[in-house]
LUMROVO-780584 format. One record per residue (C-alpha): x, y, z; residue in three letters. Coordinates in steps of 0.02 Angstrom, whole numbers, plus 50000, padded with zeros to 5 digits. Layout:
N
XYZALA/...
***
This chain:
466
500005000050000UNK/501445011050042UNK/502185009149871UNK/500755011549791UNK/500535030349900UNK/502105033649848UNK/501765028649645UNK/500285039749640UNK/501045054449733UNK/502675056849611UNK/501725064249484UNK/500955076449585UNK/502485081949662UNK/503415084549475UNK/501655092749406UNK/501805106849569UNK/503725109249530UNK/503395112649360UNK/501975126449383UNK/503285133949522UNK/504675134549393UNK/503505141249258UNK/502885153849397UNK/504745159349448UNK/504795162049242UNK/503645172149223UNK/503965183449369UNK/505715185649318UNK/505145189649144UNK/503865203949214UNK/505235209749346UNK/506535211449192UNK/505095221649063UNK/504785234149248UNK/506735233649238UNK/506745241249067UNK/505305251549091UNK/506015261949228UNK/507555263849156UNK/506735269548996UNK/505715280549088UNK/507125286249207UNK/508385287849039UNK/507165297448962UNK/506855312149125UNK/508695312349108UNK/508485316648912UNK/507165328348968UNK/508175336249096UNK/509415343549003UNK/508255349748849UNK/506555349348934UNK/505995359648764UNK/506365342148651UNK/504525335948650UNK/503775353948617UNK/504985355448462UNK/504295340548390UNK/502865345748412UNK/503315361648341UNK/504015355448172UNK/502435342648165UNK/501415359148164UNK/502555369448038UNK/503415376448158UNK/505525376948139UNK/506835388148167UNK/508085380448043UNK/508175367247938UNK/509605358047824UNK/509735345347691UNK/508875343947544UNK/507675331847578UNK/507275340247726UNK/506845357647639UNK/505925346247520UNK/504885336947647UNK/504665354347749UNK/503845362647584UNK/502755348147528UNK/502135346447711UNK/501535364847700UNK/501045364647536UNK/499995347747588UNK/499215361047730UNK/498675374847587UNK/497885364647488UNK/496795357947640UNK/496455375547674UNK/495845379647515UNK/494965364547497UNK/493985371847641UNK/493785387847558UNK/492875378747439UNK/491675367647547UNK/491115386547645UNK/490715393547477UNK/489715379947405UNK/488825377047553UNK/488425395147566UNK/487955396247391UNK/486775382047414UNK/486125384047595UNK/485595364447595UNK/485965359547745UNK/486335373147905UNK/487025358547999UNK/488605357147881UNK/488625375847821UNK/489015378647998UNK/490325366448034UNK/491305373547873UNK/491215390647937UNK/491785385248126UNK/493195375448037UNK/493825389247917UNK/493675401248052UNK/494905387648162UNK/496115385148017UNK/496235404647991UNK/496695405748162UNK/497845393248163UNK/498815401548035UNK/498715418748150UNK/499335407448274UNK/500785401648175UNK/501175419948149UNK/501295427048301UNK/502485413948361UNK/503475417548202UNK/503545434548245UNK/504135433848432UNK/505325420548390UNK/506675431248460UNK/505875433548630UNK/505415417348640UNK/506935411648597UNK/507915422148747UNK/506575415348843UNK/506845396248823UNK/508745398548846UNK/508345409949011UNK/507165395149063UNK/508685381848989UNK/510235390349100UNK/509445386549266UNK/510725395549332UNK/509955403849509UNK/509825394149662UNK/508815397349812UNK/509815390849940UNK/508995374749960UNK/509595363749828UNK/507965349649864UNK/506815360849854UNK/507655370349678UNK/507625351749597UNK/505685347849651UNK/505025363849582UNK/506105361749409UNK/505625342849404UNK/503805346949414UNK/503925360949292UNK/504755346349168UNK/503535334949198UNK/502155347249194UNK/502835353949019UNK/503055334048977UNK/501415330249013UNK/500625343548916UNK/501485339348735UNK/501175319948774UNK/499425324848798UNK/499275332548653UNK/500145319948576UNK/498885307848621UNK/497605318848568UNK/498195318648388UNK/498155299448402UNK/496595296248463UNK/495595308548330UNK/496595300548189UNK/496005286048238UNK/494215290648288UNK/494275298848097UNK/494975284048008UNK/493445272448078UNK/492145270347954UNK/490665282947997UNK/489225291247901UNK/489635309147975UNK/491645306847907UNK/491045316647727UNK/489925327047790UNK/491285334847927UNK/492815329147815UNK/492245329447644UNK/492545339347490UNK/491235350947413UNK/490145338747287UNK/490525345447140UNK/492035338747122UNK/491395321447090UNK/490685326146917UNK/492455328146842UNK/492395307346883UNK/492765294847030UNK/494375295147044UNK/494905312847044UNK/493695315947177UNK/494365300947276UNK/496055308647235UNK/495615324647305UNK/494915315847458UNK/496345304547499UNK/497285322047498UNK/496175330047621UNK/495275320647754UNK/496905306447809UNK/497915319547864UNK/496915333347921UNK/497115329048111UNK/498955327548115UNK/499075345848007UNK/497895355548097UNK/497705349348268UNK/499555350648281UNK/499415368748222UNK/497805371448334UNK/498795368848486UNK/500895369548460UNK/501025389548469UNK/499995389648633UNK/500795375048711UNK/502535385348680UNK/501835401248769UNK/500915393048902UNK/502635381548937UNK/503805397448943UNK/502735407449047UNK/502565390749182UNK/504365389649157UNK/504595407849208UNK/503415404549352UNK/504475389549420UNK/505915402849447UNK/504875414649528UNK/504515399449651UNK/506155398249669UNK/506495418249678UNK/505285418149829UNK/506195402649927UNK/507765411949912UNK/506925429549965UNK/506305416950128UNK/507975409550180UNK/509165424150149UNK/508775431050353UNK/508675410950408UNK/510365408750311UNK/511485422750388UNK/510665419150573UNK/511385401650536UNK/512975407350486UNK/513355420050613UNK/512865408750766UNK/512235390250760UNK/510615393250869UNK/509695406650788UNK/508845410550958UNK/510455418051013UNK/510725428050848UNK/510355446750910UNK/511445444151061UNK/512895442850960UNK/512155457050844UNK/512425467550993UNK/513915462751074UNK/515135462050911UNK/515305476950786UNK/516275465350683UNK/514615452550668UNK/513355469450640UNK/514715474850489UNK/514955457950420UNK/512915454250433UNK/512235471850350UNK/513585467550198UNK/513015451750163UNK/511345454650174UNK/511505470950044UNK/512495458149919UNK/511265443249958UNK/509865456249917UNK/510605462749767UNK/510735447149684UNK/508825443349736UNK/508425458749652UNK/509395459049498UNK/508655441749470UNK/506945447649491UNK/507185461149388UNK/507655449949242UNK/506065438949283UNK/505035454249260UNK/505985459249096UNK/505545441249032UNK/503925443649078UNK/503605459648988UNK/504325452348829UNK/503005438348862UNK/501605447048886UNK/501195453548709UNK/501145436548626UNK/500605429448757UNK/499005441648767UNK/498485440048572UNK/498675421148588UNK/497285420648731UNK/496505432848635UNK/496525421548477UNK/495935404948602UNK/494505414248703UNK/493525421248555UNK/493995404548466UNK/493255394848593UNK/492115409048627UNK/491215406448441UNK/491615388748384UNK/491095378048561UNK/489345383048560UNK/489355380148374UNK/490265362648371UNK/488945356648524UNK/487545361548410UNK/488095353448267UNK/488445337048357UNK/486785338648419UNK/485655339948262UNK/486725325348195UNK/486905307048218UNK/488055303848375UNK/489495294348298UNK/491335292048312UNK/491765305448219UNK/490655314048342UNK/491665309648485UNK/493355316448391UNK/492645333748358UNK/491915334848538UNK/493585331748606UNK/494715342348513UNK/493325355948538UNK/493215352448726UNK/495345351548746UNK/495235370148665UNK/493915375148792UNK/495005368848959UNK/496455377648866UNK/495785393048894UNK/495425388349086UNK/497215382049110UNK/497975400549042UNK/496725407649153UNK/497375398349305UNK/499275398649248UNK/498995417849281UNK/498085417849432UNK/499455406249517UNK/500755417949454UNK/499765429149571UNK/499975417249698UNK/501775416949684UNK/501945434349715UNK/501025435949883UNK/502225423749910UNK/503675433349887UNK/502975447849948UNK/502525439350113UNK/504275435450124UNK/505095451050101UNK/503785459050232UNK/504345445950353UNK/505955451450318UNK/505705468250357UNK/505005463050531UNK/506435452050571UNK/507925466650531UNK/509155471050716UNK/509295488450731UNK/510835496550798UNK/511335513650801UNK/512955512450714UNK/512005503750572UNK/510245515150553UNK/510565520950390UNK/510775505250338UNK/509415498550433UNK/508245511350343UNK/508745507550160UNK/508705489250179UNK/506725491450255UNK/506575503850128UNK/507185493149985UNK/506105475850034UNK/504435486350053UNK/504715492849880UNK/505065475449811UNK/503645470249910UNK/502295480649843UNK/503185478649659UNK/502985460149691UNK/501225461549763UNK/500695473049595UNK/501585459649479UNK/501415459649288UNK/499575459949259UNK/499035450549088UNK/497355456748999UNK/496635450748843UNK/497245465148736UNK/496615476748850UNK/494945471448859UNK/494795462949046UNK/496025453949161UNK/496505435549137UNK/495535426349275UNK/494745411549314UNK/493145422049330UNK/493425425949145UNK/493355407949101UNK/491705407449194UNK/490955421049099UNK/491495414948925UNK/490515396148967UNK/488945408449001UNK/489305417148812UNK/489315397448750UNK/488045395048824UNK/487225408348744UNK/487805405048584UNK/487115387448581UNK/485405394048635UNK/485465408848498UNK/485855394948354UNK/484475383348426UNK/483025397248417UNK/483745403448266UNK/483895388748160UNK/482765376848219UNK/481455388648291UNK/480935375948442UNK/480925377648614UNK/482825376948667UNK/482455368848835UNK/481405355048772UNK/482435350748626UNK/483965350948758UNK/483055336548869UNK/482635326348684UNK/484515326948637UNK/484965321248821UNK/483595306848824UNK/484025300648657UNK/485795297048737UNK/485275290948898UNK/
***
């Protein structure tokens, strides 16, 4: 009987060994691909690190964007590409006048006119970043140097790091954005001619010159013009964050400069104004370094604010450009995508129509947290001011040093104020009010074209896609 236990266990015993091996496999197979993930992802921060501009210039050429190019086939390529993006353009010139001409359908008439009027604007777009080049360009290489420090070397390599990713993030985003449409376009769907098509009367000259025409128009038209729609604000918007991140680190500096010579005079700062006031040496040594420590606080600052100015007219005309964009088309693209079949193709021009929408909330809030930043520093220098040993020997200097940080304060507390081309302030509460113009819009084209009662035909569309 024994034997016979033993016969029938053996198997049993080579069957579990087996799955365990096969188990220890394929864990050390997963443990080696997390290997190579992390140090792809970690080799690639480090790539990112020392260029954190590299994704935005792809991005930049993909929208017909570049500084400089060289080689033949590269001109080549570069004047096809935009070439490719004219005659898309002008295709669409074409579809708005036929469809105005005819007046058949108010459905696509209005999706022509909301995507000429995008296109146009993409091209303004491309302009204005063409013409501050320059500025932009000191800008990036102010952003690039990294050369300021605020005293705390951990803290200096957080903010940076989350600038990266934040600026990594963004192009990968969009990036992914550009995917997902193309393929949301390329998917078979009744809506694809009527939002991508080519005006009808190209099909009498025969089959396959309008499927040439075609072929040349709707397969690329997310890559071109999404890539346009968003690269020149994604380069503004990633400068001025970048120029943000060393006003962070302005600020820490402005905090530590009275915690850092406390420090260095005596080890416990709690004893610091005893030995103020017992050595003339430590009140001469202490008012000198805290004139150069300022100094070089203030010259700093005072290049951050000269950055800032050359930012602010592009960076004005652009949100300028994206609010009345949004502003027009949103309203206009939900209306469409309401009269019509909810498709794919749906989805694709919802998205890229919402994405331009939070675009305009995310400049809003990149300005209101540069407020942010300066109460920051402001708070600082104030606390600075309270925190100042007075001697006699030293009053005058005492005096101009108060003096100096209260006018830094306020200048910090007034900051560089951005408006939309002097028409209101960039705020989150103008985001608010341009959903209420949507809104409005949407209702206006609702009474207007369909002459029903908004509401009602609002709780239809819902309950059709509940």
């Amino acid at each position: 009987m024994n034997d016979s236990y033993n016969v029938e266990r053996e198997p049993s015993i080579d069957s579990l060994s087996r799955i365990q091996y096969e188990f220890e496999c394929s864990c050390s197979r997963s443990t080696m691909v997390a290997k190579f993930v992390h140090w792809a992802r970690k080799l690639l921060n480090k790539f990112l690190e020392k260029d954190v501009f590299w994704m935005l210039d792809c991005l930049l050429v993909l929208g017909g964007n570049c500084r400089r190019i060289e080689g033949v086939w590269k001109i080549s390529f570069w004047y096809l590409y935009h070439l490719l993006a004219v005659y898309q353009y002008c295709i669409q010139v074409l579809t708005v006048v036929t469809n105005l001409s005819r007046w058949e359908d108010q459905t696509s008439t209005i999706w022509s006119m909301m995507s000429l009027l995008t296109m146009t604007l993409c091209y303004v777009k491309q302009f204005l970043l063409w013409y501050y080049r320059e500025s932009i360009h000191k800008l990036r290489t102010f952003i690039v140097e990294r050369q300021f420090c605020s005293g705390d070397s951990s803290y200096d390599s957080t903010v940076r790091s989350g600038f990266y990713r934040n600026a990594q993030n963004l192009v990968t985003g969009i990036f992914g954005l550009i995917l997902l449409d193309q393929i949301m376009i390329a998917a078979p769907s009744p809506l694809r001619k009527r939002y991508f098509g080519i005006p009808s009367w190209f099909y009498s000259y025969g089959e396959a010159t309008a499927l040439v025409v075609e072929l040349a128009f709707y397969p690329t038209f997310i890559i071109v013009w999404v890539s346009k729609l968003f690269c020149s604000s994604a380069t503004v918007a990633i400068v001025l964050n970048g120029l943000r991140t060393e006003l962070q680190i302005l600020a820490q500096y402005y905090g530590h400069i009275m915690k850092g010579l406390q420090l260095e005079v005596c080890s416990d700062p709690s004893k610091f104004h005893r030995h103020f006031r017992k050595s003339p040496q430590t009140r001469s040594w202490f008012w000198s370094q805290l004139r150069l420590r300022t100094g070089v606080g203030v010259q700093h600052h005072v290049h951050i604010l000269e950055y800032l100015h050359l930012l602010q007219p592009v960076f004005e005309k652009i949100f300028f450009l994206i609010y009345y964009q949004a502003l027009i088309v949103a309203g206009a693209v939900f209306y469409v995508t309401m009269r019509d079949e909810f498709t794919v193709c749906s989805v694709a021009v919802l998205m890229c129509m919402s994405i331009s929408v939070l675009e305009c909330y995310w400049w809003c809030h990149l300005v209101d947290s540069f407020q942010d930043v300066n109460n920051t520093l402001s708070h600082h220098l104030t606390n600075q001011c309270s925190q100042l040993p007075h001697s006699a020997d030293h009053h005058s200097e005492y005096v101009q040093m108060r003096t100096t940080c209260m006018i830094i304060a306020e200048r910090a507390h007034r900051g560089v104020e951005f408006s939309c081309v002097g028409m209101f302030t960039i705020s989150t509460a103008a985001f608010a009010n341009l959903l209420n113009v949507c809104y409005s819009v949407l209702m206006f084209l609702i009474n207007v074209c369909d002459k029903v009662d908004p509401v009602k035909q609002f709780q239809l569309w819902m309950g059709s896609k509940m």
